[in-house]
C-alpha positions as CSV (number, residue, x, y, z in Angstrom):
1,X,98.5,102.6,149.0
2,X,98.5,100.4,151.7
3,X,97.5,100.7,155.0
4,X,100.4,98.7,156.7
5,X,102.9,100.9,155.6
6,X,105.6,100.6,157.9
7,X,109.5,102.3,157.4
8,X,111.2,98.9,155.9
9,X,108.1,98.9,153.7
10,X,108.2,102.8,152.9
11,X,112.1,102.1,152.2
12,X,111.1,99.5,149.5
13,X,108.2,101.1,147.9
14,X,109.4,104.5,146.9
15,X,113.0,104.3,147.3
16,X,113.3,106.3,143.6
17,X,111.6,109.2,142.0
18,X,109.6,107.3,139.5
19,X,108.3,104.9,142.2
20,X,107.1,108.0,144.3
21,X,105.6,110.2,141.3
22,X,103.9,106.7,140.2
23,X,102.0,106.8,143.9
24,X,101.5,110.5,143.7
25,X,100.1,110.1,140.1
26,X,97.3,107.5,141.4
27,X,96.4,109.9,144.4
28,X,95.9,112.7,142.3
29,X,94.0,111.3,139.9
30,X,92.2,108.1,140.5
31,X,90.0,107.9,137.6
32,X,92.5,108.8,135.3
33,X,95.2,111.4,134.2
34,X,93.3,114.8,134.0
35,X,94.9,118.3,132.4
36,X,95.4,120.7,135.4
37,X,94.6,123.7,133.8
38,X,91.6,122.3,130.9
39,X,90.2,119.3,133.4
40,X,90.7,116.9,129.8
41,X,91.3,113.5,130.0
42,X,92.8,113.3,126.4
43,X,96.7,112.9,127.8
44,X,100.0,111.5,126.7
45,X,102.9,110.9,128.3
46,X,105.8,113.2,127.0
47,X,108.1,110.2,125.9
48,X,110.7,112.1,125.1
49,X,111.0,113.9,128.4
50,X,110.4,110.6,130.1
51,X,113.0,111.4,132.8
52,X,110.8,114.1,133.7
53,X,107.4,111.9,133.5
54,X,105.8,114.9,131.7
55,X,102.4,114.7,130.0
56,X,100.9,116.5,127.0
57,X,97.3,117.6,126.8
58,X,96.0,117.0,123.6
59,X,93.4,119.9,123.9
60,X,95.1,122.4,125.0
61,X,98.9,121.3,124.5
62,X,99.9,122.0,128.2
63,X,102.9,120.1,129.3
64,X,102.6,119.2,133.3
65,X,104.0,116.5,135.4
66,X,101.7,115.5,138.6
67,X,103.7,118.0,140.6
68,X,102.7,120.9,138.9
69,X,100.3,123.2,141.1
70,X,101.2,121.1,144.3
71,X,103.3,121.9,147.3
72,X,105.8,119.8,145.3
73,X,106.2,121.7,142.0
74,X,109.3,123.8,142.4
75,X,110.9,121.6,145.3
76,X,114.7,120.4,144.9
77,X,114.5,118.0,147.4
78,X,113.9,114.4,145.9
79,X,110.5,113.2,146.5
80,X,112.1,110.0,148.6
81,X,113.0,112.6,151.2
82,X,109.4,113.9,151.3
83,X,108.0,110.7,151.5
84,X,110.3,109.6,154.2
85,X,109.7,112.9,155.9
86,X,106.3,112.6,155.4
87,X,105.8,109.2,157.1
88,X,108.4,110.2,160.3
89,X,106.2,113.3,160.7
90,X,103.0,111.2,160.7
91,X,104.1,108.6,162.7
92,X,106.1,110.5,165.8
93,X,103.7,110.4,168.3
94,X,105.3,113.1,169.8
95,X,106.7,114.8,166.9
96,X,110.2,115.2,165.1
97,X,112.3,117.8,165.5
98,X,114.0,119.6,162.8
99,X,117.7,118.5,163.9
100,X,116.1,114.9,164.4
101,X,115.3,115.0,160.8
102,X,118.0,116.6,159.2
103,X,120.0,114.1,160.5
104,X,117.6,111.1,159.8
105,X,117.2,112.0,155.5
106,X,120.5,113.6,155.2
107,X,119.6,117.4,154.9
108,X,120.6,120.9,155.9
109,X,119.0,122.1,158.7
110,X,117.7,125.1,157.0
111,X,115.9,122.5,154.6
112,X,114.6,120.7,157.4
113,X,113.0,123.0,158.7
114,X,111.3,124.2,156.0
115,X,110.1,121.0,154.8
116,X,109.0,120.3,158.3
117,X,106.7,123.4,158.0
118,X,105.5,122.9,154.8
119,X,104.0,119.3,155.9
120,X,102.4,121.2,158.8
121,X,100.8,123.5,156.6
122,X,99.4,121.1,155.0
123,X,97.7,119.4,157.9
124,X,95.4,122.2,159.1
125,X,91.9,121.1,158.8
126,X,90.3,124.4,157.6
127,X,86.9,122.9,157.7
128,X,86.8,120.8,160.8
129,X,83.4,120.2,162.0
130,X,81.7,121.1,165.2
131,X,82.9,119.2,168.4
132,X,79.5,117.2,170.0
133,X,78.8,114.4,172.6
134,X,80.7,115.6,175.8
135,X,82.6,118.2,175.0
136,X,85.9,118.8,177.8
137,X,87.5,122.9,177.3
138,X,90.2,123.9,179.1
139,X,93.6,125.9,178.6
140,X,97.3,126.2,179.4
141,X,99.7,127.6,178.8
142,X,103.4,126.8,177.0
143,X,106.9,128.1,176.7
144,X,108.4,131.2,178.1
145,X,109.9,131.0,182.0
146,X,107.8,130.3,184.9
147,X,106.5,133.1,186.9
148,X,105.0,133.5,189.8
149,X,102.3,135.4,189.2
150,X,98.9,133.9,189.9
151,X,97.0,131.7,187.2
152,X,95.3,134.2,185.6
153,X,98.2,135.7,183.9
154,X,101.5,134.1,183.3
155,X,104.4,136.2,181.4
156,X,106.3,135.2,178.6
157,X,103.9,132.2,177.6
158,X,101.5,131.4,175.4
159,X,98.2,130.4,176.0
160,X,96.6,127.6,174.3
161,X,92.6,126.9,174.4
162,X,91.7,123.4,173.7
163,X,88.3,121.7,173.3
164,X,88.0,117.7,173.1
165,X,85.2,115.5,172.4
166,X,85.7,112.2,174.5
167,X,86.2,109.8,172.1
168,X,86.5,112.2,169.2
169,X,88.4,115.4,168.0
170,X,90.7,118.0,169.2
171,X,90.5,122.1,168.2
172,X,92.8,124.2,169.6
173,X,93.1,128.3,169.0
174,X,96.2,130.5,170.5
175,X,95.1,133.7,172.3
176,X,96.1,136.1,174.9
177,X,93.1,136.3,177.2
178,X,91.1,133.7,179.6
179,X,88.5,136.2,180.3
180,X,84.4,135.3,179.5
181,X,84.4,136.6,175.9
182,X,87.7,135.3,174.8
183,X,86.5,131.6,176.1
184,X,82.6,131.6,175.1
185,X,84.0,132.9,171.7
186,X,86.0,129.8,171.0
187,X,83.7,127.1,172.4
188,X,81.0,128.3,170.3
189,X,83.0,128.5,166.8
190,X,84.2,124.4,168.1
191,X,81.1,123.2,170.0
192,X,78.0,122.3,168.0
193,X,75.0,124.0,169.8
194,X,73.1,121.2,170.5
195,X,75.7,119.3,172.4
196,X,74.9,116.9,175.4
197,X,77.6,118.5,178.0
198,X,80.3,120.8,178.5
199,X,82.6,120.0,181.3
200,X,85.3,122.6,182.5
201,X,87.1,123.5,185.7
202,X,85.4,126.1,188.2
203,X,86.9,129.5,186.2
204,X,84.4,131.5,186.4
205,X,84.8,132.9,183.1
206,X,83.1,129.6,181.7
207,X,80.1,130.6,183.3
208,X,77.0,130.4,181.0
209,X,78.4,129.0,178.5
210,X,75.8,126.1,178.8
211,X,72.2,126.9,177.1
212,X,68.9,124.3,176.0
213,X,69.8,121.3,176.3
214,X,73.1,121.5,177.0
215,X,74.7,121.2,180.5
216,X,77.5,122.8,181.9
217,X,79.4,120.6,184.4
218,X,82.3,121.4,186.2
219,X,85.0,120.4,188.6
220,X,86.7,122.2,191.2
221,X,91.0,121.5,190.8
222,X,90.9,124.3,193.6
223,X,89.9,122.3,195.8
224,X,91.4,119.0,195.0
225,X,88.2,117.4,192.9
226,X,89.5,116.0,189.6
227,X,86.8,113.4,188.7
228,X,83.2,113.2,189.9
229,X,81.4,110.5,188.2
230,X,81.8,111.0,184.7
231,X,82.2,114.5,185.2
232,X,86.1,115.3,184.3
233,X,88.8,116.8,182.2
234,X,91.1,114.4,182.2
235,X,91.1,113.4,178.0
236,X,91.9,117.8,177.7
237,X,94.6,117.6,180.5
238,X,96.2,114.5,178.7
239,X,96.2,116.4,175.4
240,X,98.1,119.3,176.7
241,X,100.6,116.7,178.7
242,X,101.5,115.0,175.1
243,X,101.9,118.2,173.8
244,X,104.1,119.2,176.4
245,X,106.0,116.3,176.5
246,X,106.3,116.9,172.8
247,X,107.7,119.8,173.8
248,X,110.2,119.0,175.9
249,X,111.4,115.5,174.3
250,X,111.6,116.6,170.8
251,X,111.0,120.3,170.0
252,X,112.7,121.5,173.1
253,X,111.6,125.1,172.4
254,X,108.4,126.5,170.3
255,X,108.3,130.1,169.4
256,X,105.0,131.9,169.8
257,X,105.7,132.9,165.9
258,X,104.8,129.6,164.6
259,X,102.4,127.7,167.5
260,X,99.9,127.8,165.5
261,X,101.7,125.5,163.4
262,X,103.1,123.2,166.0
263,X,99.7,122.8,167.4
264,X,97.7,122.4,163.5
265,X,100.3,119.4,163.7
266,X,99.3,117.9,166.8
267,X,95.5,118.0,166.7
268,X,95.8,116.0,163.0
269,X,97.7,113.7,164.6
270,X,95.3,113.0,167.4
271,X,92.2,113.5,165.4
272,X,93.5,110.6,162.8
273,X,95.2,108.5,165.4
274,X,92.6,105.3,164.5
275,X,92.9,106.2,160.3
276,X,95.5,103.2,158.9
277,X,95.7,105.0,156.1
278,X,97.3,108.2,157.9
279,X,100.6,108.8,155.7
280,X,98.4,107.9,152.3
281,X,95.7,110.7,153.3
282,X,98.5,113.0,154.4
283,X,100.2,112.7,150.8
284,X,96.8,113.6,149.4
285,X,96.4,116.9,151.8
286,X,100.5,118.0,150.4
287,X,99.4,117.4,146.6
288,X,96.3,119.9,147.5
289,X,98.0,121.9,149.2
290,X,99.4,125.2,148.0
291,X,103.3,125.8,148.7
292,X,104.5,127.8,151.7
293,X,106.8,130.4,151.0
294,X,110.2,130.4,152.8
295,X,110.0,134.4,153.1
296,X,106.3,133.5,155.0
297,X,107.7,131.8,157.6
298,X,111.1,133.9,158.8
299,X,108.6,137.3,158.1
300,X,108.5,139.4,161.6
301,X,104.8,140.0,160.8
């Protein structure tokens, strides 16, 4: 798949069903058609279910199309719209609302949103590796009304931790505290231990959280110091200003509910936002991706 892939392009390429299981089919298996459920190459395509583009396994006689066992399997939605979806997701620096795309593919809102959350769910990076080089850490929080209640508790928001590596990735984590334990916890699950620096704002809480090699550097926004040297947290701070203007230019609301989600969204967007082959690798992450139940996401657990 190609790594210009632009929307007059995406509009030409898989404007039909067999044009976009045809692309899916050479994601899923590049060295050849494989039997999901035996892992035999021995296939044939189902010529008389054709308009299906169903295969037969010739060792075990199951019948799949290259949907089956995907996040695509039992969709109604014509794979066009996913691909379309797909690429406006990717490509939205800011995001897309689910209004926005509803109106842009032609769907029900209900439907929008869904597919909108299934794409996210497939973007989560269970296995992301540790953060290293200089590391910045800081956290806000988003949504809810503004209180005046001091910064180290602010009502009816969320609070978001965020670690970047300059010139590298973004992990984020929800959670309800800023205290020492709450922060040390997450910068050492993100934040290889043998990193050079660690640079944070003067919260005390983030005390210590520098050992060996590693230094702890900090600046004091208290007191009006936002860069000393090259001792900052200005690449964090812009991080949480996208996401907030995401926020507020597209989403217009997020509900604590599914942040998670919103935020899985963002950090694959930042962390692939050199890869030209972003909407080809996000295809591959929906065909290995299992399928998120509707039920899941409006559940009050």
């Amino acid at each position: 798949m190609a790594s210009d892939m632009n929307l007059m392009k995406l509009m030409a390429d898989f404007d039909t069903d067999a044009e976009c299981r045809a692309a899916l089919e050479d994601l899923r298996w590049p060295n050849g058609i494989r039997c999901p459920r035996c892992d035999m190459d021995k296939i044939y395509r189902a010529d008389h279910k054709k308009a299906r583009q169903q295969f037969d396994c010739a060792s075990c006689g199951y019948q799949f199309s290259v949907t089956v066992g995907t996040i695509f399997e039992d969709t109604k939605l014509p794979l066009p719209k996913w691909f379309a979806a797909t690429y406006l997701m990717v490509e939205a620096k800011k995001g897309i609302s689910a209004n926005q795309m509803k109106r842009t593919i032609g769907v029900s809102y209900k439907t929008a949103w869904y597919l909108c959350h299934r794409i996210r769910a497939a973007m989560k990076n269970a296995a992301a590796p540790m953060l290293s080089g200089t590391v910045e850490v800081d956290e806000t929080w988003i949504g809810g009304k503004r209180r005046n209640v001091g910064r180290g508790y602010k009502r009816d928001k969320t609070m978001v931790l965020g670690a970047v590596a300059r010139g590298g990735e973004v992990r984020f984590k929800v959670a309800t505290r800023r205290d020492k334990n709450t922060l040390h916890t997450f910068i050492k699950s993100v934040v290889a231990d043998d990193t050079d620096a660690i640079h944070t704002d003067e919260w005390n809480a983030y005390d210590g959280i520098a050992d060996g090699n590693t230094r702890h550097e900090t600046v004091n926004h208290s007191a009006d110091e936002w860069v000393r040297a090259d001792v900052h947290t200005n690449t964090v701070e812009g991080v949480w200003s996208l996401f907030k203007r995401s926020i507020v230019g597209s989403y217009h609301q997020l509900s604590a509910k599914h942040m998670d989600s919103y935020l899985d969204e963002m950090a694959f967007r930042f962390n692939n936002r050199a890869n030209p082959y972003l909407f080809r690798d996000t295809l591959m992450k929906l065909i290995h991706s299992e399928n998120l139940p509707y039920s899941q996401l409006i559940s009050e657990d």
